[in-house]
Structure formats: C-alpha cells, structure tokens
C-alpha positions as a Markdown table, in Angstrom:
| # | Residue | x | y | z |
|---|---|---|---|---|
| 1 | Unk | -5.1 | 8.0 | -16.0 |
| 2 | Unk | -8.6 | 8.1 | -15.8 |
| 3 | Unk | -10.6 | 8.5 | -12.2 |
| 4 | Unk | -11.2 | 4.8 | -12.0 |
| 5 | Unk | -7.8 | 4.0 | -13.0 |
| 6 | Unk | -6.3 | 6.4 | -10.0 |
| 7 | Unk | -9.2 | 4.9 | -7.5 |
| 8 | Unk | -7.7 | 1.3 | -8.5 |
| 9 | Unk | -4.4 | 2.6 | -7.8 |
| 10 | Unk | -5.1 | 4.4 | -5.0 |
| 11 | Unk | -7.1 | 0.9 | -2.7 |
| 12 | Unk | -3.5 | -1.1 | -3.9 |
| 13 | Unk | -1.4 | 1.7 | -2.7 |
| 14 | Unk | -3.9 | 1.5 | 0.5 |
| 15 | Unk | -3.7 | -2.1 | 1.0 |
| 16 | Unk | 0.0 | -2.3 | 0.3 |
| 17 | Unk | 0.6 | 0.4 | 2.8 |
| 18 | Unk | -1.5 | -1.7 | 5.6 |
| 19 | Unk | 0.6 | -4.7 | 5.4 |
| 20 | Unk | 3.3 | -2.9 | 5.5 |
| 21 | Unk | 2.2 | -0.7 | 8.4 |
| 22 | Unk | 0.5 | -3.1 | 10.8 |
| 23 | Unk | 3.9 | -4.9 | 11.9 |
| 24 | Unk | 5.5 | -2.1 | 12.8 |
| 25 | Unk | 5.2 | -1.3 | 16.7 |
| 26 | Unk | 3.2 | -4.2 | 17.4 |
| 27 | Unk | 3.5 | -6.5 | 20.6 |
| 28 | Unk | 2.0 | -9.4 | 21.0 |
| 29 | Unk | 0.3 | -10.6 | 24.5 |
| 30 | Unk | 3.3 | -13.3 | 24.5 |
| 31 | Unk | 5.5 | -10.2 | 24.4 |
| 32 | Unk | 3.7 | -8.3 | 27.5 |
| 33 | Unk | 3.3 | -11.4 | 29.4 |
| 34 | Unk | 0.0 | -11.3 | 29.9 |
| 35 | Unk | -2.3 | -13.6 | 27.4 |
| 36 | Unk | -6.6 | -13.5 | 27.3 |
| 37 | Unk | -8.0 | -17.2 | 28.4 |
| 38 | Unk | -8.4 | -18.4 | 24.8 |
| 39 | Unk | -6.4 | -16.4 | 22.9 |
| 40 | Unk | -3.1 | -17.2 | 20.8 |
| 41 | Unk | -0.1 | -15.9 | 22.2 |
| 42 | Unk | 1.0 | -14.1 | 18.9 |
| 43 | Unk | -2.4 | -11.9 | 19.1 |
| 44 | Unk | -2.0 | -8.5 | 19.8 |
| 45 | Unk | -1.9 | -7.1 | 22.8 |
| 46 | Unk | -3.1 | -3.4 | 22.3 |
| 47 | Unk | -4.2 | -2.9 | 18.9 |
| 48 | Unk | -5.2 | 1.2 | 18.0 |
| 49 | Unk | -7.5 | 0.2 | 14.8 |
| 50 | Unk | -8.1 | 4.5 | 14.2 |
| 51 | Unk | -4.5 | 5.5 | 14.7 |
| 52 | Unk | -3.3 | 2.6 | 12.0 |
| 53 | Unk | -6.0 | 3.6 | 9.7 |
| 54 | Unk | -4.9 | 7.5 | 9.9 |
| 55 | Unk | -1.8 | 6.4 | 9.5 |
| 56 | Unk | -2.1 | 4.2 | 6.6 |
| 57 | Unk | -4.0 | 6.9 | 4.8 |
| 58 | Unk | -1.9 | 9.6 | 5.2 |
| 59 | Unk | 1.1 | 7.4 | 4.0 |
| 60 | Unk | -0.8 | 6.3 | 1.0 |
| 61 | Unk | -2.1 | 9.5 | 0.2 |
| 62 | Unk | 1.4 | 10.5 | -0.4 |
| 63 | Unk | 3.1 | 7.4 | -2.3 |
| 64 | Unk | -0.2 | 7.8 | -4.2 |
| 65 | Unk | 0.1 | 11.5 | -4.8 |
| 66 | Unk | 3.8 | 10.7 | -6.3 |
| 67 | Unk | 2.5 | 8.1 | -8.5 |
| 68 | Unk | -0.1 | 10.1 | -9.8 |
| 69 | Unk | 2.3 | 13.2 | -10.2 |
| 70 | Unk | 5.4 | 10.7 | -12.4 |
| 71 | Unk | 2.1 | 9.0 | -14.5 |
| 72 | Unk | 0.7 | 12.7 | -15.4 |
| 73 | Unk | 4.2 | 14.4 | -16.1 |
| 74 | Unk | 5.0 | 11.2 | -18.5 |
| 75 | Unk | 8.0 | 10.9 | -16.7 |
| 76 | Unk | 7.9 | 7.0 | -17.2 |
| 77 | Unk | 5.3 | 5.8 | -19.9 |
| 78 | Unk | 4.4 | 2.5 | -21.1 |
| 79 | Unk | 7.0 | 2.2 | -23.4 |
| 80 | Unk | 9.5 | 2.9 | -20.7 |
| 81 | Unk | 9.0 | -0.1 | -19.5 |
| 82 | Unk | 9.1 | -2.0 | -23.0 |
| 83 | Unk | 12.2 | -3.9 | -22.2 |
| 84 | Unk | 11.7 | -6.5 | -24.8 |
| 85 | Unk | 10.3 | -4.4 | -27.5 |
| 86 | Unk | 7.1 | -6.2 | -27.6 |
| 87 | Unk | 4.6 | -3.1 | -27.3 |
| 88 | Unk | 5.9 | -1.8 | -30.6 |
| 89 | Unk | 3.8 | -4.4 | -32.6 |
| 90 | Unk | 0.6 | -4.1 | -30.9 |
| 91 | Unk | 0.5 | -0.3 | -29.8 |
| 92 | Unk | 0.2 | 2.3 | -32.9 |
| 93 | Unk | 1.6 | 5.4 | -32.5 |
C-alpha cells in the first residue's frame, strides 16, 4: 500500500464510520418535545458537531490502523480473495 492508497482508505473508513456514528444517541426535537418554528420534527435536537468528529476519528483511526496492519503482514492478499480463479490469468507471478 502506497501513501495514497492508505489516505483513500483511510477518508472511506472515515466516512463509513460517520454514518455509522451519527445515529447513535441522537434525539430528534419530536423526541424532546420541543420543535424550532420551521423546522422538521425529525431534526436534531442537540447536535455536538466536535464531539462526533473526535469520535469518528478516533474510531477510524483504529479500524484503519487494523486494516493497514492485515494489508502489510499479507495476512489476506489479493489472491485470497480470488474465489473464482480469475486473477491467475491476468496477474504474473
């Protein structure tokens, strides 16, 4: 992996981790009762943009550091994942 390769995979472990983090906790004006004059009810009530960002971060920091640590050991390679035997053709060894 090259340091563009690991940047790319690092922003789509980052983004990943965002959708997966910004459900969690949340509660919506609807849910506290009381909604903004012009607002949807469904819209968060309290939104902490720096704590979700730390935390988003620090969790994809991690499941990137793990990535990064089976891709460099060659724990899985490419032809791990050759199911159908295709890569044998094309890649010379």
């Amino acid at each position: 992996m090259n340091i563009t390769g690991g940047i790319v995979l690092y922003v789509t472990i980052w983004f990943l981790t965002i959708f997966l983090v910004l459900p969690i906790r949340l509660r919506s004006q609807g849910d506290e009762g009381e909604i903004v004059p012009g607002t949807h009810s469904g819209a968060p009530a309290n939104f902490r943009v720096r704590r979700t960002m730390v935390i988003v971060t620090l969790w994809a920091t991690l499941f990137w550091a793990i990535c990064a640590a089976i891709i460099f050991s060659g724990a899985i390679t490419i032809e791990d994942l050759d199911w159908m035997g295709v890569l044998g053709e094309r890649i010379p060894n």
